[in-house]
OpenMM code with the backbone's topology and positions (N, CA, C; nanometers):
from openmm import Vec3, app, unit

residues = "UNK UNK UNK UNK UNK UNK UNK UNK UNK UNK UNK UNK UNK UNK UNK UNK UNK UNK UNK UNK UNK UNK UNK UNK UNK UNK UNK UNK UNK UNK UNK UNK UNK UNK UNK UNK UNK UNK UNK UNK UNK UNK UNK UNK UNK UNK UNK UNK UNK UNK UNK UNK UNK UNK UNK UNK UNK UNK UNK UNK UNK UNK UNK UNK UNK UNK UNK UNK UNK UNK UNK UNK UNK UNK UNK UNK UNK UNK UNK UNK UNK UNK UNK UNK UNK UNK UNK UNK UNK UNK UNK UNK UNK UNK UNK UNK UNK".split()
positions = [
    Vec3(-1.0493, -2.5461, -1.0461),
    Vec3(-1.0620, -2.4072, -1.0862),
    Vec3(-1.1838, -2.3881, -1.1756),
    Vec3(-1.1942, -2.4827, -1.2784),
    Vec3(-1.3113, -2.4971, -1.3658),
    Vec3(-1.4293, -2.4552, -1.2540),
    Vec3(-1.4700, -2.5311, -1.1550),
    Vec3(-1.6043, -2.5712, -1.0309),
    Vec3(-1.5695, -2.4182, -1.0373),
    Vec3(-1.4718, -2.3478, -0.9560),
    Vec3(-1.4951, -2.2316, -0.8963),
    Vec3(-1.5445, -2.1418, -1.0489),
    Vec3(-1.5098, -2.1275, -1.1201),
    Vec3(-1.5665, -2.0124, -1.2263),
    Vec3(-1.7126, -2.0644, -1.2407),
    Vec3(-1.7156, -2.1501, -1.2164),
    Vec3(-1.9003, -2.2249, -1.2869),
    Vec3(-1.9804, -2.1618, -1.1699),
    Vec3(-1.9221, -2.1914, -1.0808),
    Vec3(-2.0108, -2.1659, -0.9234),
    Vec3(-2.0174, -1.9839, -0.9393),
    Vec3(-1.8983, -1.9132, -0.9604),
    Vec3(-1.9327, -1.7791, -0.9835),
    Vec3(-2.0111, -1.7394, -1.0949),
    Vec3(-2.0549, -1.8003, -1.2020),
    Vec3(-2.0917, -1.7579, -1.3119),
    Vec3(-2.2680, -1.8021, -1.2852),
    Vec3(-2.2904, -1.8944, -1.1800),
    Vec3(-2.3876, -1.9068, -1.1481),
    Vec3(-2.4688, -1.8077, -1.0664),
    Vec3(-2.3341, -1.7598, -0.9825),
    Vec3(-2.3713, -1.6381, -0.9149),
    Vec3(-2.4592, -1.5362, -0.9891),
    Vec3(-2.3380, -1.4872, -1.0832),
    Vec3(-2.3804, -1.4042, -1.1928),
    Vec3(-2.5199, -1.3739, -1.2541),
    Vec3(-2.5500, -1.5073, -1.2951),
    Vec3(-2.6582, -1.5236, -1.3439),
    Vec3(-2.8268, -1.5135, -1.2237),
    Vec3(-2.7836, -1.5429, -1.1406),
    Vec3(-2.9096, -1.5372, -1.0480),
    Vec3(-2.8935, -1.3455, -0.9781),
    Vec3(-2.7827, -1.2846, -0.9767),
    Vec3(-2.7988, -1.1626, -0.9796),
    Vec3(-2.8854, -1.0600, -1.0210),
    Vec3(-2.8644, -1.1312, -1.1745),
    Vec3(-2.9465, -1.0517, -1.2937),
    Vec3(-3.0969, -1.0041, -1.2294),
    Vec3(-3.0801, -0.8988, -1.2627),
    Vec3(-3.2303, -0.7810, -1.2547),
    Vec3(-3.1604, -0.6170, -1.1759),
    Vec3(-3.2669, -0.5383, -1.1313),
    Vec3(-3.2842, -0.4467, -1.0541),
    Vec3(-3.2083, -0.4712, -0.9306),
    Vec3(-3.1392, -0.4135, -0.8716),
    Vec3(-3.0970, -0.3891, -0.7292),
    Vec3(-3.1018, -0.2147, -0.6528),
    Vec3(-3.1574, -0.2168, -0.5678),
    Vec3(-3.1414, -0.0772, -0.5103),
    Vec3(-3.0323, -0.0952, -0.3889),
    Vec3(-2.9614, 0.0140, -0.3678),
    Vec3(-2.8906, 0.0371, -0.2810),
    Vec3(-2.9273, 0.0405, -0.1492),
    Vec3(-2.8883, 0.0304, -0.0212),
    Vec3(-2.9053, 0.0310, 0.0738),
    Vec3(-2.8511, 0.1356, 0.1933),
    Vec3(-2.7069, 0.1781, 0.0898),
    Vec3(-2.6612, 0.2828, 0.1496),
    Vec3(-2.6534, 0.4172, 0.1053),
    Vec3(-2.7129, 0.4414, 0.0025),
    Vec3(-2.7343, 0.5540, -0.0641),
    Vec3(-2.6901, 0.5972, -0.1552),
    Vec3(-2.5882, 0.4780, -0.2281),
    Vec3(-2.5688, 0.4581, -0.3516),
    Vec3(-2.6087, 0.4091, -0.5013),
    Vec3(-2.5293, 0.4666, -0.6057),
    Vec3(-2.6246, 0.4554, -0.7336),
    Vec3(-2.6975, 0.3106, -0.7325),
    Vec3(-2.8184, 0.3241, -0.7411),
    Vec3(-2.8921, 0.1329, -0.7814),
    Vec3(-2.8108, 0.1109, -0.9054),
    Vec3(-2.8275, -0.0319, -0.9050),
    Vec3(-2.7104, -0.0321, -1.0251),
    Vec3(-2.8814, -0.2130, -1.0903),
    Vec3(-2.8362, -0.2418, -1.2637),
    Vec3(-2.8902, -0.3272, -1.2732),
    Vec3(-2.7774, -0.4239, -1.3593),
    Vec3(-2.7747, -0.5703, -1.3285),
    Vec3(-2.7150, -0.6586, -1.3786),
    Vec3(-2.7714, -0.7517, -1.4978),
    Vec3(-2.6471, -0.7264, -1.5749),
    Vec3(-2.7244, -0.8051, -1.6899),
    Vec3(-2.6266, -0.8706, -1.7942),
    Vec3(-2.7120, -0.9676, -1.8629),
    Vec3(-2.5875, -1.0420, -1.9480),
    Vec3(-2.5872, -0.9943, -2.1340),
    Vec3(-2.5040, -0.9462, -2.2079),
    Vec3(-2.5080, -0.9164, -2.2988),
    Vec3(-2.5255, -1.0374, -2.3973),
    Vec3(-2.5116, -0.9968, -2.5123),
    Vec3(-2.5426, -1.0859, -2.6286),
    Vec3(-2.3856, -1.1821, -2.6396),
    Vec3(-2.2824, -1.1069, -2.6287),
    Vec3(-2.1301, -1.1630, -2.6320),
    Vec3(-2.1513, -1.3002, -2.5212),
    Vec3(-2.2907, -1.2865, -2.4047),
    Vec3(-2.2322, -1.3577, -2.3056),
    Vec3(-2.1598, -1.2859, -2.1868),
    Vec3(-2.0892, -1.1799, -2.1733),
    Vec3(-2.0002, -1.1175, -2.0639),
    Vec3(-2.1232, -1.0801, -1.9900),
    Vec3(-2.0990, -1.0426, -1.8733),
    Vec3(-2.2169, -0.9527, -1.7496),
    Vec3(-2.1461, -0.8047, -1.7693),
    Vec3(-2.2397, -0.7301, -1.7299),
    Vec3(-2.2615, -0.6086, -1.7014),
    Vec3(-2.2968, -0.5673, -1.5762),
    Vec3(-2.2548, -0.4314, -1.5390),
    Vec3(-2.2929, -0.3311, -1.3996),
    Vec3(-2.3602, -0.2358, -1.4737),
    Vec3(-2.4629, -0.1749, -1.4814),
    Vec3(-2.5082, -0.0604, -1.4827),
    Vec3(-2.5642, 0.0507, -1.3901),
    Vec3(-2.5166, 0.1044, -1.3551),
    Vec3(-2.5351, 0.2114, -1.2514),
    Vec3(-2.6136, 0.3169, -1.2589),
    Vec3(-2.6801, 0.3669, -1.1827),
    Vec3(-2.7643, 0.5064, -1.2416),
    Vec3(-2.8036, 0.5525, -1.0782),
    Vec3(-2.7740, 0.6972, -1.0674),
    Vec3(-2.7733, 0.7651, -0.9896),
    Vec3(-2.8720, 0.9058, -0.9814),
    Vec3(-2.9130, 0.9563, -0.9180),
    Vec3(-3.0136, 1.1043, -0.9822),
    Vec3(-2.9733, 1.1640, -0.8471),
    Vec3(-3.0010, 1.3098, -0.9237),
    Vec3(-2.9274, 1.4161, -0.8205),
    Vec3(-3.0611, 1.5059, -0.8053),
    Vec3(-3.0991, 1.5212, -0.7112),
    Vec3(-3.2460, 1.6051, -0.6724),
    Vec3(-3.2425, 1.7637, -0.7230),
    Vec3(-3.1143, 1.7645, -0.6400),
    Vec3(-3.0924, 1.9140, -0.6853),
    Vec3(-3.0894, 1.9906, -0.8394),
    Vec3(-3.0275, 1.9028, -0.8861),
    Vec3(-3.0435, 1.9382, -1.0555),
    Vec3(-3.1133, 1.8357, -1.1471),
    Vec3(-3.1486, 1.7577, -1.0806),
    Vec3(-3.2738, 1.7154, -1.0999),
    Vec3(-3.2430, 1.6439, -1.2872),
    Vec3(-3.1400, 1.5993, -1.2209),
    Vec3(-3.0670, 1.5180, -1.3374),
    Vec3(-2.9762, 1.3811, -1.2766),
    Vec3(-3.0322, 1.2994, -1.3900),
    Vec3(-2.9779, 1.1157, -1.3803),
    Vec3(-2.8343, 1.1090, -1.4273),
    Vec3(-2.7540, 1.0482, -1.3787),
    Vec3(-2.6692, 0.9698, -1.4786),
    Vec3(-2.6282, 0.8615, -1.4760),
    Vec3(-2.6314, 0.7713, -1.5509),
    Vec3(-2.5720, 0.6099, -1.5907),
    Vec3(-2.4235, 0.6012, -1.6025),
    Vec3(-2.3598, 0.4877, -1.5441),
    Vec3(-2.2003, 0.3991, -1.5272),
    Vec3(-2.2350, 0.2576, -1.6226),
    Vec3(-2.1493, 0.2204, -1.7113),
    Vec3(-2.1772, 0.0876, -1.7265),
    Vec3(-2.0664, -0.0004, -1.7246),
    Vec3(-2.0192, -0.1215, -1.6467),
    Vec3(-1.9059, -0.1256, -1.5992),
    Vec3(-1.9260, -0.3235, -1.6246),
    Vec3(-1.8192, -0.3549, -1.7223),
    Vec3(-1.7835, -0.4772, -1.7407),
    Vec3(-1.7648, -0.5503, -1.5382),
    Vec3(-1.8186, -0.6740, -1.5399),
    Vec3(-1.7639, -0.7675, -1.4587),
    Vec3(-1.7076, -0.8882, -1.4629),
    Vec3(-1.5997, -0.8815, -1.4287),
    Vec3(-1.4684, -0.9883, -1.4925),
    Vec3(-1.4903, -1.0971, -1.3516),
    Vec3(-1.4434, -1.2288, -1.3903),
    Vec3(-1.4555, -1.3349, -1.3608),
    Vec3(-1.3333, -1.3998, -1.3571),
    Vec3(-1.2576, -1.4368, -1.2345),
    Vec3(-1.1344, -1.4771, -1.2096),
    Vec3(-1.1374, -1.6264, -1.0759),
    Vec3(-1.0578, -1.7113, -1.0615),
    Vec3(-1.0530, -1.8132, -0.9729),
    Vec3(-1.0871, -1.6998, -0.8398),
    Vec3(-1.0995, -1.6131, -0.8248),
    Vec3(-1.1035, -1.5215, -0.6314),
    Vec3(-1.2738, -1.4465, -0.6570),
    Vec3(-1.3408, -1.4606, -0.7672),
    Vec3(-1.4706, -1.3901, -0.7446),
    Vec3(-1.4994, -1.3352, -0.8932),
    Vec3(-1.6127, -1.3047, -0.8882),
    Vec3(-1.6811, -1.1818, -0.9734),
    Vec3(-1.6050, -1.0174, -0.8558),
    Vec3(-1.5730, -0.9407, -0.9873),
    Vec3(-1.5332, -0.8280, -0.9528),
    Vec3(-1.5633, -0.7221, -1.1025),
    Vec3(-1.6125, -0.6063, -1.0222),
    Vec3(-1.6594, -0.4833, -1.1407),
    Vec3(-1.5026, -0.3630, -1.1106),
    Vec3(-1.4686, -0.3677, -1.2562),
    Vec3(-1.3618, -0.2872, -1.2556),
    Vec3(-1.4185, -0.1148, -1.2795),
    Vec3(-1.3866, -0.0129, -1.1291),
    Vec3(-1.4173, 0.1211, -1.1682),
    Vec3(-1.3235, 0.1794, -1.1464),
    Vec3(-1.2536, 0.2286, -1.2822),
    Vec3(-1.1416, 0.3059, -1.2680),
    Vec3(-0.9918, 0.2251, -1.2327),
    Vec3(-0.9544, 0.2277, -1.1562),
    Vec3(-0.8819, 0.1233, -1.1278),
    Vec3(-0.8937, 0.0956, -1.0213),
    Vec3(-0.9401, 0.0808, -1.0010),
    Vec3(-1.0046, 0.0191, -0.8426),
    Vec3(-1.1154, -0.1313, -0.8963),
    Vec3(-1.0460, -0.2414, -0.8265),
    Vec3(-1.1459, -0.4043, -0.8565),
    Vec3(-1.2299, -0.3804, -0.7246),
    Vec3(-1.4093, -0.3747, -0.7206),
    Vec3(-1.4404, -0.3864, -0.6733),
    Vec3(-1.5232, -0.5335, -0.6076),
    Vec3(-1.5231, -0.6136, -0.5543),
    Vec3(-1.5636, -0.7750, -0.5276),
    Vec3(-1.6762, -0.7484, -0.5183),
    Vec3(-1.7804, -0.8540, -0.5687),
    Vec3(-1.9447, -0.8687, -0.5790),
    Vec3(-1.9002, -1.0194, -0.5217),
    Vec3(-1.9808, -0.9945, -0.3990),
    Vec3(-2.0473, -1.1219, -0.3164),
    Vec3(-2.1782, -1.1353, -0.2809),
    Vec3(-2.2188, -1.2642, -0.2350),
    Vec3(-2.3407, -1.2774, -0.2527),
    Vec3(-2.3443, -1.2703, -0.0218),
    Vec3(-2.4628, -1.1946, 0.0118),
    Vec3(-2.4743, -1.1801, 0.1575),
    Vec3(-2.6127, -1.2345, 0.2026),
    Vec3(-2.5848, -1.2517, 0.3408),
    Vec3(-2.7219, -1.3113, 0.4033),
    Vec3(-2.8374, -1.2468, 0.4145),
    Vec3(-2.9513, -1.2773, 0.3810),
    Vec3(-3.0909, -1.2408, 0.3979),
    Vec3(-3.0639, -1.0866, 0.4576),
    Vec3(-3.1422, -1.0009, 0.5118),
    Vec3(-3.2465, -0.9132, 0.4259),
    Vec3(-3.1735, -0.8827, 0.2618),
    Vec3(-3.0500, -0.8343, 0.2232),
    Vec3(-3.0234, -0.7985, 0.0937),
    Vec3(-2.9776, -0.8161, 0.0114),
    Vec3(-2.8921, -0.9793, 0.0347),
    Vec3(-2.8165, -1.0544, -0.0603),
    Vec3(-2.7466, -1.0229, -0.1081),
    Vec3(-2.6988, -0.9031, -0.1908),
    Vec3(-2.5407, -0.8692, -0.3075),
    Vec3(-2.5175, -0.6903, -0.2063),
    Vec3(-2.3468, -0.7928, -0.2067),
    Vec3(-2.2414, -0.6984, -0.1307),
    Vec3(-2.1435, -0.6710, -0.2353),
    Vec3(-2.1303, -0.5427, -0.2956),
    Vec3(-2.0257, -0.5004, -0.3379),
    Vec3(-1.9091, -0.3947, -0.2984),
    Vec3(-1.8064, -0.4035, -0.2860),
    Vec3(-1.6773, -0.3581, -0.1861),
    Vec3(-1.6942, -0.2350, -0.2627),
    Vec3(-1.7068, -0.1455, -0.1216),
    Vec3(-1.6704, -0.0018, -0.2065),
    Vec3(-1.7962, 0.1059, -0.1761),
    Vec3(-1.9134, 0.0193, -0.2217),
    Vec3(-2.0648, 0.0428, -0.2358),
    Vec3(-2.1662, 0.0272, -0.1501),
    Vec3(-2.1490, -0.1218, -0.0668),
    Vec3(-2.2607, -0.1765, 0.0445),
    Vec3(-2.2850, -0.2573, -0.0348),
    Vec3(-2.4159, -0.3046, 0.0632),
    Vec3(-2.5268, -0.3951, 0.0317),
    Vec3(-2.6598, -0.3150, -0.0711),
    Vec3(-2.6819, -0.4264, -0.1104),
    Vec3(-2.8001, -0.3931, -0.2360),
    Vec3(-2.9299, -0.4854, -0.2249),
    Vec3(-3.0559, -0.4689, -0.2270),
    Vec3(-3.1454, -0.5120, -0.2282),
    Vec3(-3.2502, -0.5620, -0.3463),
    Vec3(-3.2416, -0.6680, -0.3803),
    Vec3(-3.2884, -0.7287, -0.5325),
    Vec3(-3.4760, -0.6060, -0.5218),
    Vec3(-3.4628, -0.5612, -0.6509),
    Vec3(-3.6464, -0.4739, -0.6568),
    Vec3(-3.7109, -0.5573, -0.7343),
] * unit.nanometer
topology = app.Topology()
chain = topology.addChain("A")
for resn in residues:
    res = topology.addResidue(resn, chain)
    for name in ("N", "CA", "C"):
        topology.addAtom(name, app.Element.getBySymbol(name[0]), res)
């Protein structure tokens, strides 16, 4: 169980930066705080009113994956094959910028 959290936390860590969406959802950027925990940050802009807004959403670490809790809904962050690498349930695929 130890291997599996190390192997996800490795994940974690090579995540980190910019990601844009692929399906037309908020880009979100990953990052590790000072505590050590990871972060989701989300940010979305609306043309029409021509206004941004930011999500910032803890990602918890369990023996079954990295998962970002929104609302109550666990969403799974996996890592996917070439062109865009990070799949999150809920959201799509994301493309490292």
């Amino acid at each position: 169980m130890k291997e599996e959290y190390q192997q996800y936390s490795n994940s974690l860590s090579s995540w980190q930066g910019a990601w844009i969406s692929v399906n037309g959802n908020p880009d979100i950027y990953i990052f590790q705080a000072y505590n050590g925990n990871y972060y989701l940050l989300a940010y979305s802009y609306d043309k029409e009113s021509e206004r941004g807004s930011f999500s910032c959403y803890s990602i918890d670490l369990d023996e079954n994956g990295c998962f970002v809790n929104i609302g109550i809904k666990s969403c799974l962050l996996e890592s996917e094959e070439l062109p865009y690498s990070l799949y999150i349930a809920g959201w799509g695929s994301y493309m490292k910028d």
